[in-house]
N, CA, C and O of each residue as an XYZ file, in Angstrom:
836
protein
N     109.482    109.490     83.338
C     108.594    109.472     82.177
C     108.207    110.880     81.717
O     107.991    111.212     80.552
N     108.133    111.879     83.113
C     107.783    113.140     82.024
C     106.343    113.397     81.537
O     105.835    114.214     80.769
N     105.943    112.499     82.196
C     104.179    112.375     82.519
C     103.582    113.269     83.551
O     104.196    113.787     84.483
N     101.793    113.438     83.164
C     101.477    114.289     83.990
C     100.735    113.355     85.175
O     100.053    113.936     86.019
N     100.868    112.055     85.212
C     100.793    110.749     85.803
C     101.989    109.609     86.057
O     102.957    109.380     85.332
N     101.683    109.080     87.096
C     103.067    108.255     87.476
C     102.048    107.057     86.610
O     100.869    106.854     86.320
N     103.658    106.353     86.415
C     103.562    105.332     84.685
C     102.861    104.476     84.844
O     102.313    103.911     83.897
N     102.627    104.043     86.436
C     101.779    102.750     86.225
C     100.516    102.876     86.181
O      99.862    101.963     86.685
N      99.712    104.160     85.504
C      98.626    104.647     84.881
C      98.566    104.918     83.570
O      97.529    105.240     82.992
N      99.552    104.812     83.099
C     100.138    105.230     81.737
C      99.043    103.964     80.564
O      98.937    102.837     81.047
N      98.529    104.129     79.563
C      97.946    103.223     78.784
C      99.101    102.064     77.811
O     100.183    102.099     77.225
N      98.464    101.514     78.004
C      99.069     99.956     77.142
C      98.526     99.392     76.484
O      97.947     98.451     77.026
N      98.374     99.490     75.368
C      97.134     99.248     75.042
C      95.881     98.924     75.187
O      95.287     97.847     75.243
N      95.417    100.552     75.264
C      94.208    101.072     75.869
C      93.644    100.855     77.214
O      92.505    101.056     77.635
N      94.801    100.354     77.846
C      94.658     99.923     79.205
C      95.469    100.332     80.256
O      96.562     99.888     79.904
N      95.695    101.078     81.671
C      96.544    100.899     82.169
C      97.560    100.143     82.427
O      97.330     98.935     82.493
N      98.839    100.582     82.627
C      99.853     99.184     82.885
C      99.460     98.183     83.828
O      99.403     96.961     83.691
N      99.032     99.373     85.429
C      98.806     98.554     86.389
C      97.773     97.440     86.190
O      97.915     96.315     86.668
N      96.691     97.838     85.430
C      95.717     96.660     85.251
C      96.450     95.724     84.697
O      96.595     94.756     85.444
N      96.901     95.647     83.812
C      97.727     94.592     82.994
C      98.435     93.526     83.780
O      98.446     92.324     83.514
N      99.150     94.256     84.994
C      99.977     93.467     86.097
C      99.129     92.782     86.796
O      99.224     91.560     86.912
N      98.257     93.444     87.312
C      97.261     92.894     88.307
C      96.687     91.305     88.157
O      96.611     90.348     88.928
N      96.268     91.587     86.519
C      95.314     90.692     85.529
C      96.382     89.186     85.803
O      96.011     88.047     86.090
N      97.922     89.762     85.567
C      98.550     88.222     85.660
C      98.458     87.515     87.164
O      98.656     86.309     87.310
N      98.210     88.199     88.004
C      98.122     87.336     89.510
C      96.880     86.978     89.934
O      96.745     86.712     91.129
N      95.840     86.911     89.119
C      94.756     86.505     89.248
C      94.951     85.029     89.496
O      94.433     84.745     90.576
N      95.505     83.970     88.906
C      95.454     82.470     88.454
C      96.199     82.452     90.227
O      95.512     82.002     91.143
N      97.515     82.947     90.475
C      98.619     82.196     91.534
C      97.722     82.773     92.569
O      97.193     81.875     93.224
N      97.403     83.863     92.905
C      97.055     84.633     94.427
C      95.658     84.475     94.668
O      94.692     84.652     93.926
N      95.744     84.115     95.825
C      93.939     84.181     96.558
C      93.413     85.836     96.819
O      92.318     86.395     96.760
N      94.718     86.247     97.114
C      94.184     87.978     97.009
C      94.887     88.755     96.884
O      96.098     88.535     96.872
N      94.303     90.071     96.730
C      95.563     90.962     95.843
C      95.540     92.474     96.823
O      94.578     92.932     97.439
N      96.731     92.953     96.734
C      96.691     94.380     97.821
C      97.423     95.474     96.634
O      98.530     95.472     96.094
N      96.578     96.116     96.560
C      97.362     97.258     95.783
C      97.579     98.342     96.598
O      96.823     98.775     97.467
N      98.985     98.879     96.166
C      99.027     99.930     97.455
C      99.699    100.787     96.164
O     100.421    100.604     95.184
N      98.853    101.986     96.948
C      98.671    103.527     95.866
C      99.154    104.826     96.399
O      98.782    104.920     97.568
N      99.787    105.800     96.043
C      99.571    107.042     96.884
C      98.192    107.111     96.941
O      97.486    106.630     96.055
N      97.568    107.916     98.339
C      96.262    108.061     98.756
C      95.858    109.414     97.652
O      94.692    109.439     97.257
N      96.716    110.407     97.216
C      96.087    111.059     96.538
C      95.568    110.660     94.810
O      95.083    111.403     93.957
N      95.864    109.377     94.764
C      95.822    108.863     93.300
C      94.365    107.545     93.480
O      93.906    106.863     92.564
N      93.917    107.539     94.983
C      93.066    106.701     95.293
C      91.668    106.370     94.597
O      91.050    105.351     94.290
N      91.524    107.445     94.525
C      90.001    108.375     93.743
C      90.056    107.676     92.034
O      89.549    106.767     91.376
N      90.784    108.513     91.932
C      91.879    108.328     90.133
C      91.779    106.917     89.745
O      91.266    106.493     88.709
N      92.467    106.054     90.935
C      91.807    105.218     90.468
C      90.936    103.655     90.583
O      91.035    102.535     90.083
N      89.824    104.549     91.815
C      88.137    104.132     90.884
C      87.878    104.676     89.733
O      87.695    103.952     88.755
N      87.824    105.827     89.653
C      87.530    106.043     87.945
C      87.992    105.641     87.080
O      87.470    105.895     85.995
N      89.281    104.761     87.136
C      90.266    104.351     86.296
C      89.677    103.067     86.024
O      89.733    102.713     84.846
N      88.868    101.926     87.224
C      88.591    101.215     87.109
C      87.116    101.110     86.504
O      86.696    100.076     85.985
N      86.403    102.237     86.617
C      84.982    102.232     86.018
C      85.044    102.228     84.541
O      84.454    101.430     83.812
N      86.012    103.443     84.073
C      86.275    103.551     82.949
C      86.559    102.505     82.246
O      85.870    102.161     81.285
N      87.473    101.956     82.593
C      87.838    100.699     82.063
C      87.425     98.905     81.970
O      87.756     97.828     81.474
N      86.399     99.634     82.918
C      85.292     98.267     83.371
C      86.219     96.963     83.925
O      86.006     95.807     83.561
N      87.529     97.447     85.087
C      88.013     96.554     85.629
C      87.605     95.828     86.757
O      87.135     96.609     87.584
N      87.589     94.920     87.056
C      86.623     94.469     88.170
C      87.283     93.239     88.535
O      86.575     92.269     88.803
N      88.741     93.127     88.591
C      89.790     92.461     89.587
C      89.472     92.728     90.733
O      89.704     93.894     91.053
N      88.805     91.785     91.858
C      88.882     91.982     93.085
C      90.338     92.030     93.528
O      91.178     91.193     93.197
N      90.638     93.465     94.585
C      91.726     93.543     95.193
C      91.121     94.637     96.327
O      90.121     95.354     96.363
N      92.283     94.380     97.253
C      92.464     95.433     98.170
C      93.275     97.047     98.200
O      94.505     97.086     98.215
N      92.829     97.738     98.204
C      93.490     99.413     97.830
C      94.002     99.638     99.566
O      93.488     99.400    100.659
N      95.392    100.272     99.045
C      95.904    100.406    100.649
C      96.704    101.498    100.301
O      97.370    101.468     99.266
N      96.710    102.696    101.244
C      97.834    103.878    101.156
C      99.157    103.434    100.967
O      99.804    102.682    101.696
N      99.506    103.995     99.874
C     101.517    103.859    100.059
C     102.480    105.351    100.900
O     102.071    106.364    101.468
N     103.353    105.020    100.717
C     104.377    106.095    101.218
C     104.851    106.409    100.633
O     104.940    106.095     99.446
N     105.708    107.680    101.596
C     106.722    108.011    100.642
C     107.845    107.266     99.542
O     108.163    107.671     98.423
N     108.258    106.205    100.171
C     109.469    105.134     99.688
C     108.612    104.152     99.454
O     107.567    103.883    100.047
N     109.473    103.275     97.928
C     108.910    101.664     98.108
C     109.052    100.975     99.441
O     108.346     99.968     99.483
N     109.677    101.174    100.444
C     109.566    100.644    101.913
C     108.722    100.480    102.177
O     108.071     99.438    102.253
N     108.360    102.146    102.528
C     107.069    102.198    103.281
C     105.563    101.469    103.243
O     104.857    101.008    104.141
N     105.346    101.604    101.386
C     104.252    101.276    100.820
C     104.364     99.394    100.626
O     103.378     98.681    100.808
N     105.475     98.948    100.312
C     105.194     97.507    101.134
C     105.102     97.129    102.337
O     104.871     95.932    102.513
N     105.215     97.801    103.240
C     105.363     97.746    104.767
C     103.916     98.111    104.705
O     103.327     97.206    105.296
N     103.032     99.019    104.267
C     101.629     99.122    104.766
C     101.043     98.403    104.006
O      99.826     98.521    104.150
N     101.273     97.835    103.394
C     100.730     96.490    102.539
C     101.046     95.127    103.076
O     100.295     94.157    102.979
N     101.977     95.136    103.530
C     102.169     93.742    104.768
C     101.003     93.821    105.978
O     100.574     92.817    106.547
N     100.614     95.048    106.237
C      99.982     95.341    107.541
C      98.554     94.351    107.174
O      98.030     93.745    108.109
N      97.977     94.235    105.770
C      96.952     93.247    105.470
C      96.956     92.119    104.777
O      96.186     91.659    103.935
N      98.707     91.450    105.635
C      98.861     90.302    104.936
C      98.650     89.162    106.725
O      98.952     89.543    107.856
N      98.125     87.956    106.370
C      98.249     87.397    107.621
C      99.669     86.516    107.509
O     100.304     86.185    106.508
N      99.904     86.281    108.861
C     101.034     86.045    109.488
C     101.396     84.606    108.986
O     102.512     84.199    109.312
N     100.361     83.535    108.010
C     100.767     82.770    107.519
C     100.978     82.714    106.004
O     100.757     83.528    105.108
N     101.498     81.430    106.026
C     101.540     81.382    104.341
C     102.377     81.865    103.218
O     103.481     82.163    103.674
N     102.324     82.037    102.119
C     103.300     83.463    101.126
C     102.539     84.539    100.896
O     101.309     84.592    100.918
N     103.541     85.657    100.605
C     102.970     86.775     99.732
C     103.868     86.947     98.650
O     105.071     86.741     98.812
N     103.447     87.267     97.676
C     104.258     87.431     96.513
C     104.269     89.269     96.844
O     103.340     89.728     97.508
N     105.475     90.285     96.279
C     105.531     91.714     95.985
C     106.028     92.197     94.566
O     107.194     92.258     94.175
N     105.212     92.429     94.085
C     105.479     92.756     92.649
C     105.367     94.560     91.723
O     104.385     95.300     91.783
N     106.221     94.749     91.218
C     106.219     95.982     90.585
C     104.915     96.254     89.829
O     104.557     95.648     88.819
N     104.254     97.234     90.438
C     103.441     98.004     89.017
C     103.688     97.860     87.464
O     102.876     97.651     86.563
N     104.614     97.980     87.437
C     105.018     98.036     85.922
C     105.797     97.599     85.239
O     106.572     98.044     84.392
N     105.507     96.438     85.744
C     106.511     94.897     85.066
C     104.794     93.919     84.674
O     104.303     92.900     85.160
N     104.428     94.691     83.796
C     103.020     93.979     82.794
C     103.015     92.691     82.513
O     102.027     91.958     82.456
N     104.689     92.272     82.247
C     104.833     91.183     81.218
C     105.219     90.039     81.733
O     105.806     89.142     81.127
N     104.811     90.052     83.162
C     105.380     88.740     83.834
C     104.320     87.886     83.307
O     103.326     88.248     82.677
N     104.778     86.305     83.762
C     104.206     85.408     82.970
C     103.880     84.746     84.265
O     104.510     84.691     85.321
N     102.540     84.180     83.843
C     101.684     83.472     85.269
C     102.884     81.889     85.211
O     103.259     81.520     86.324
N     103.139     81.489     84.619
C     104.587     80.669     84.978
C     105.398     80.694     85.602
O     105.859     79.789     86.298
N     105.826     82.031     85.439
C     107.144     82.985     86.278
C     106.439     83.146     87.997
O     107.164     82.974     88.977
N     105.579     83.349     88.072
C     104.946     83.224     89.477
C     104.477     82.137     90.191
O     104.548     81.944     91.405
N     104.006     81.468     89.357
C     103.465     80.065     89.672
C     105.064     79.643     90.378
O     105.132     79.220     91.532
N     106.128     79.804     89.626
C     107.492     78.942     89.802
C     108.247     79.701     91.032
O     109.091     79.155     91.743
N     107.791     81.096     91.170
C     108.158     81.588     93.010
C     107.499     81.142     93.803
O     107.810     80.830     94.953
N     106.381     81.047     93.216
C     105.297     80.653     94.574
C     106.039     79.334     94.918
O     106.519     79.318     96.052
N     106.185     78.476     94.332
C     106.738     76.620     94.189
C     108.165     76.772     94.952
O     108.444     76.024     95.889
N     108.948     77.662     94.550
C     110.404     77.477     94.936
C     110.534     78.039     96.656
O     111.271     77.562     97.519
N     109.386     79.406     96.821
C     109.385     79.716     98.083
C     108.864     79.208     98.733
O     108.938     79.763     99.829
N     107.824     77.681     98.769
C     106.971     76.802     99.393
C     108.401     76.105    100.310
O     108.595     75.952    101.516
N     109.177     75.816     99.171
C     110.311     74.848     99.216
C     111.517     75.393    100.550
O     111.904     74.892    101.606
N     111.811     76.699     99.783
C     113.193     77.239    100.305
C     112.634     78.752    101.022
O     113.232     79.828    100.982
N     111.428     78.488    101.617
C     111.263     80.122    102.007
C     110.928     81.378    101.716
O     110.378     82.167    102.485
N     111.444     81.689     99.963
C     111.669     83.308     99.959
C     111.995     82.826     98.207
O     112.583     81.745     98.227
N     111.780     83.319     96.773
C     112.180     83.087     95.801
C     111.911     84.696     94.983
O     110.935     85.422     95.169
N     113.117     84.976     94.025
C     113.423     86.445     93.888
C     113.888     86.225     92.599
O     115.033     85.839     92.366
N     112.924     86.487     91.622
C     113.021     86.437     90.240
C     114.403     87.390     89.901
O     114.467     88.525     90.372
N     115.724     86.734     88.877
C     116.842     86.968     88.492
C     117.012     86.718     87.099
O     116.163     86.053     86.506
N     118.107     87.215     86.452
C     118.486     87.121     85.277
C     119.894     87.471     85.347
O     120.269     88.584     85.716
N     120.900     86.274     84.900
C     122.558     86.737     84.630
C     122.483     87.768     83.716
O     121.663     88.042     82.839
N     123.964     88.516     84.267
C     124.294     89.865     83.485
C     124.539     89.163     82.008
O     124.611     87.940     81.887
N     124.651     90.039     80.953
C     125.140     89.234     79.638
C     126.021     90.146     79.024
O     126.586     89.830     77.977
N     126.239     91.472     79.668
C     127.399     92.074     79.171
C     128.638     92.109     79.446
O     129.162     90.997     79.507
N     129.262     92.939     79.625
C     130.363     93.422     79.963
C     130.290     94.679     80.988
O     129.783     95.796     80.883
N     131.149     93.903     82.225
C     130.976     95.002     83.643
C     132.364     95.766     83.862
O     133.469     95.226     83.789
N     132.133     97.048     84.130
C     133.358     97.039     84.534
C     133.351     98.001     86.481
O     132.225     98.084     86.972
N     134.092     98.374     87.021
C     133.631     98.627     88.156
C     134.871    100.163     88.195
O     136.073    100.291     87.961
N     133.581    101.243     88.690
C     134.796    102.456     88.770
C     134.408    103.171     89.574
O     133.214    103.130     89.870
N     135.345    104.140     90.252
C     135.721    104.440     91.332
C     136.761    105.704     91.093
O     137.979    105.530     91.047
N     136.106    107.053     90.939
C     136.552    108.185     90.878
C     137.278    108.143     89.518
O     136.712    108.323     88.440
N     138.334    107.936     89.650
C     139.035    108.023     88.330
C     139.588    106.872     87.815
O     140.352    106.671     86.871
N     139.015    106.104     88.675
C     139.737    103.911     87.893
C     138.953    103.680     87.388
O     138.067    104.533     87.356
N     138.777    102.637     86.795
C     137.941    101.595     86.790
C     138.354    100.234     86.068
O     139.086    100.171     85.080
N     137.782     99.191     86.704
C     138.125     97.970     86.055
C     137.081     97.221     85.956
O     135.923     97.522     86.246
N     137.650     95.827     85.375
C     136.978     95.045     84.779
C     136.258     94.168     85.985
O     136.943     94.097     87.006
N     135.045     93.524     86.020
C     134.549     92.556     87.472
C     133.857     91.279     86.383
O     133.247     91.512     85.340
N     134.152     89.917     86.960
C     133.500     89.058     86.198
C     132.000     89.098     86.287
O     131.207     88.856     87.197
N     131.895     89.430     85.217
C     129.548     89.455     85.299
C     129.125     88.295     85.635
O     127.931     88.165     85.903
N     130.067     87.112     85.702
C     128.971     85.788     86.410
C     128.626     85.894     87.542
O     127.535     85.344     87.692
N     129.054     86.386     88.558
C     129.018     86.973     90.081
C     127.721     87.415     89.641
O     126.921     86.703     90.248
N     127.061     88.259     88.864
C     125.958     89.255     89.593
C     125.096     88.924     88.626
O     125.359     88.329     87.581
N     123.658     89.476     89.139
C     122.573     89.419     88.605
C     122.170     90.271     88.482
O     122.782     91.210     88.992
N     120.383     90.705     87.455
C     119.754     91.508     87.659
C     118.326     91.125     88.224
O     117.578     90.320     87.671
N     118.138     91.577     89.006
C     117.181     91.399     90.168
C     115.973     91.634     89.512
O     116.026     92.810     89.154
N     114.625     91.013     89.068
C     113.500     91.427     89.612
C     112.715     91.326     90.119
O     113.029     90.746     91.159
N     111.115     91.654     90.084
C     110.228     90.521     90.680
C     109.117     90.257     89.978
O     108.747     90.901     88.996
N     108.483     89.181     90.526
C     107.918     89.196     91.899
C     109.157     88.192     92.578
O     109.852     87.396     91.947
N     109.202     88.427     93.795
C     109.533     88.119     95.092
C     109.057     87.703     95.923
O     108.388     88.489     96.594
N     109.094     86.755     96.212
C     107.916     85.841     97.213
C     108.652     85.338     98.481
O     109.834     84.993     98.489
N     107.835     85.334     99.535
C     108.442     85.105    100.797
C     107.571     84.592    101.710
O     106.375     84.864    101.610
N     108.057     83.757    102.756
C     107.087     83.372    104.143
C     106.418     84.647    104.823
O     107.061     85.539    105.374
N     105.136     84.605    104.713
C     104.494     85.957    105.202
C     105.357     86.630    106.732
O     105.611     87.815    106.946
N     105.651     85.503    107.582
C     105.633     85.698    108.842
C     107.410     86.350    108.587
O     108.148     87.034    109.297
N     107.482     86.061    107.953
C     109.391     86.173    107.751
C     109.701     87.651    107.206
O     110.376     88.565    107.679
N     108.854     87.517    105.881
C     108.910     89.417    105.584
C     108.231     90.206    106.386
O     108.804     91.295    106.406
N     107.196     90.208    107.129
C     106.811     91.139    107.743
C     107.512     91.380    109.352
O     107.537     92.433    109.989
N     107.882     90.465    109.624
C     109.321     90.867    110.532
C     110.590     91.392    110.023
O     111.343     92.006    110.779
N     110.834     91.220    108.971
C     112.062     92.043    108.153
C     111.564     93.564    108.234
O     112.202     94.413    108.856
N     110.380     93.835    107.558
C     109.881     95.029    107.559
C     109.506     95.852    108.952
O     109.075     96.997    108.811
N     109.639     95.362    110.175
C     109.603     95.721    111.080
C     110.617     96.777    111.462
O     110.365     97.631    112.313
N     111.566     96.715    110.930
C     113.042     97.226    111.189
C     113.006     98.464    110.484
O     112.126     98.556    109.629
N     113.993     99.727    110.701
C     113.648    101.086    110.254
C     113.818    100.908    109.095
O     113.965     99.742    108.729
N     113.865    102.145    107.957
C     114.471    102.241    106.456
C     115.659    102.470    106.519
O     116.180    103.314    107.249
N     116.268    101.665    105.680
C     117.582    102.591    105.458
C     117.794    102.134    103.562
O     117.252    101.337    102.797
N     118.844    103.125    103.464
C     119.157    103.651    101.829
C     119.546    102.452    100.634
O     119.549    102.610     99.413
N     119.892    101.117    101.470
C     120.493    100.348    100.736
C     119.093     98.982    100.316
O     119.318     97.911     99.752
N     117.903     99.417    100.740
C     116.505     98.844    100.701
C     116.335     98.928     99.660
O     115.399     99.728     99.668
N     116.561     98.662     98.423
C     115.884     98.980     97.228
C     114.804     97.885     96.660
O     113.894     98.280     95.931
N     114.929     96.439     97.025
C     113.947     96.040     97.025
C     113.517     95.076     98.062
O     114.064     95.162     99.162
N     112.522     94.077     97.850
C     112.299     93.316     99.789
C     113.308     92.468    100.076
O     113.679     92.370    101.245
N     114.206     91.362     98.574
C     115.050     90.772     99.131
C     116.055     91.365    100.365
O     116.242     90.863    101.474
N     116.550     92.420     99.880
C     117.685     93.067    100.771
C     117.504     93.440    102.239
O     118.419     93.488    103.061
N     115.825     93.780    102.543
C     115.440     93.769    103.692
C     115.102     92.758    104.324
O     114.644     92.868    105.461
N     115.226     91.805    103.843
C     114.895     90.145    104.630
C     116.805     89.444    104.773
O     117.356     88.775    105.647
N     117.206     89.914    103.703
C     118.985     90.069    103.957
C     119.917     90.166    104.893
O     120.944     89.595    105.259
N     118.778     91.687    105.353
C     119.693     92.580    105.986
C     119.165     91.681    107.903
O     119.939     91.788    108.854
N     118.074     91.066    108.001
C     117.831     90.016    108.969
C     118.438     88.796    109.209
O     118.049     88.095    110.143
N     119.450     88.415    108.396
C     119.962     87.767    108.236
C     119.444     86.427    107.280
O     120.066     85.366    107.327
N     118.355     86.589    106.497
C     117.483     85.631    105.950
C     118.415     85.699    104.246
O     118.841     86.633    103.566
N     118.411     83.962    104.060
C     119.544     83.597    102.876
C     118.325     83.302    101.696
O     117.378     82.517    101.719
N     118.911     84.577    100.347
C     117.682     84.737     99.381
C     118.282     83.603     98.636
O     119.409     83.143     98.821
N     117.348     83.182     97.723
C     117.261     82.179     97.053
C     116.768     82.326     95.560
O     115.678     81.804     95.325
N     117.461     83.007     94.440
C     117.119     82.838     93.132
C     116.685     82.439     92.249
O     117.317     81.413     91.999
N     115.711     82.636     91.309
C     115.340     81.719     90.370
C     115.413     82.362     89.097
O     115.744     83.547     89.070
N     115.142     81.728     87.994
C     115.567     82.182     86.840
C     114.253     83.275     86.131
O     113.103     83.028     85.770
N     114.872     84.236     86.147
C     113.477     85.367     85.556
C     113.331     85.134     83.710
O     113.729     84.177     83.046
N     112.712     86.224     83.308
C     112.200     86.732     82.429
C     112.963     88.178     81.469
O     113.108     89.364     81.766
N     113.306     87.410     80.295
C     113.965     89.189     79.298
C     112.309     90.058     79.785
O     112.195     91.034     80.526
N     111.195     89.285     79.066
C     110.093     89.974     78.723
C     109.446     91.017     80.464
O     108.657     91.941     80.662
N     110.153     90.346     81.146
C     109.624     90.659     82.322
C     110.343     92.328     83.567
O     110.421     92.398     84.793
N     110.766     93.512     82.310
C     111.375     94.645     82.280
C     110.488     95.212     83.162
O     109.384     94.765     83.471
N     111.046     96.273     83.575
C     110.393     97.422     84.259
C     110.367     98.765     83.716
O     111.306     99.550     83.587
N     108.812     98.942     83.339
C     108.725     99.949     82.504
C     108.971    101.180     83.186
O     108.060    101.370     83.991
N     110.011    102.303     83.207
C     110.194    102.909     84.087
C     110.804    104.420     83.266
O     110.713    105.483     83.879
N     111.399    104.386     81.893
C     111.803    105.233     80.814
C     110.675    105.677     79.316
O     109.795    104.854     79.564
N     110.429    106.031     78.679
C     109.622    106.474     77.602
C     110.042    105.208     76.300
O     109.257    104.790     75.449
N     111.619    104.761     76.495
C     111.926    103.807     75.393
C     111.563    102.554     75.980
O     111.301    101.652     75.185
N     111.475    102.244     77.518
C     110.595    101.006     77.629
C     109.119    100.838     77.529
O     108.387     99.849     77.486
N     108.910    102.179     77.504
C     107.321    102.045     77.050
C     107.048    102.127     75.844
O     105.827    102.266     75.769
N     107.576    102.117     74.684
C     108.271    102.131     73.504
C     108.367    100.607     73.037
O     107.819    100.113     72.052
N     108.976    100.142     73.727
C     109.264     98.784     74.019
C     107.886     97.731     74.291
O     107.252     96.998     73.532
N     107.816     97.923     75.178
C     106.166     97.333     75.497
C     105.057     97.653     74.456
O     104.710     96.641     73.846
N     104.389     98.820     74.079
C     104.190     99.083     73.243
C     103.944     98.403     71.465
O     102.995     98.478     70.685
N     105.682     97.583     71.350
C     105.677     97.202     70.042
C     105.390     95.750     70.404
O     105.002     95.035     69.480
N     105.556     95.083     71.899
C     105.561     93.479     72.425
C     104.192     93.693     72.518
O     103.806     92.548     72.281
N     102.640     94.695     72.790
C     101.732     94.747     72.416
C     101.152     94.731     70.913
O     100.245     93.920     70.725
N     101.405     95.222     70.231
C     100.982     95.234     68.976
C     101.526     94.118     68.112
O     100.984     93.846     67.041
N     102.588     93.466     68.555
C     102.630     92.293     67.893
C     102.269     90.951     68.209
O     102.689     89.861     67.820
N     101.365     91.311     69.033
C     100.200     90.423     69.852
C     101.118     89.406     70.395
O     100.925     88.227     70.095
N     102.202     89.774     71.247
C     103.129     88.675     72.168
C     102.202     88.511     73.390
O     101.660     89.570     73.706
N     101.933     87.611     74.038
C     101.363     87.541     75.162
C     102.045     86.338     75.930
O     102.478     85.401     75.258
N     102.127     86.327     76.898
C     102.969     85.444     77.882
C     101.934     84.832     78.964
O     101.101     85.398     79.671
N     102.186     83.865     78.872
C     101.019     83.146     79.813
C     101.574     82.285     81.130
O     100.777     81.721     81.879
């Protein structure tokens, strides 16, 4: 982003993103863990005074890696039940879209918001490349919901590079993820043109419920 703040402080109309996210897991979750760098801790209570937010949640140090900082955020999850893990700055999930992980991971364990590719893939490799059928793959997002007792034994296990989000570390345990159908609206604001983006799905008073 090119900010003098990481984005999920960034305003959205007139609001932080992160509040925005938070606000949708109010209805599905009995409680909420936000995990922050500790030096942004301070930042934001004031963020929340300012803004007169008053979402009960829990504030917990993050790490260096998204690993880490869900791994110390598991540390105040109990050993039963689900937890849902959700991006900062995916605003636009829809309390539907969660309601329907929470339901599918009751069922099957573990549910990992997806969306089929709709383009055209091709796959390359130094100086080849070819064509791969896009029905094979998805694009991954979340929230991600799982048996408490199940991810936080996944997370037990060291980091390694191919962790990019919790499905893959409950994967890599041998635990079989289970897909459900995501959200266009439900992006990760992570570039200046998706905040661009969000931005104009604000002002044209889209709201997703």
């Amino acid at each position: 982003m090119n900010k003098a703040v990481p984005k999920q402080f960034l305003l959205l109309e007139n609001l932080p993103i992160i509040m925005h996210t938070i606000r949708q897991f109010t209805t599905s979750c009995k409680e909420i863990i936000v995990s922050l760098p500790t030096d942004y801790h301070s930042f934001w209570v004031d963020l929340q005074r300012e803004h007169n937010f008053s979402v009960p949640h829990t504030l917990v140090a993050g790490g260096e890696t998204r690993f880490e900082s869900v791994k110390k955020a598991l540390n105040y999850v109990a050993a039963e039940g689900l937890v849902a893990v959700h991006d900062a700055v995916r605003p636009f999930v829809s309390q539907k879209l969660i309601a329907e992980c929470f339901d599918e991971a009751e069922k099957y364990g573990n549910a990992v918001a997806a969306l089929p590719i709709t383009e055209s893939l091709r796959m390359a490799d130094k100086d080849t490349n070819k064509q791969v059928d896009r029905s094979l793959f998805y694009r991954i997002q979340t929230p991600q919901v799982f048996r408490c007792n199940e991810i936080k034994d996944a997370y037990n296990q060291d980091y390694q590079p191919i962790f990019t989000d919790d499905a893959t570390v409950l994967e890599s345990q041998g635990g079989q993820i289970h897909l459900v159908k995501g959200e266009e609206q439900n992006f990760k604001i992570t570039t200046p043109w998706d905040l661009l983006l969000a931005e104009n799905l604000i002002k044209n008073t889209i709201r997703y419920s």
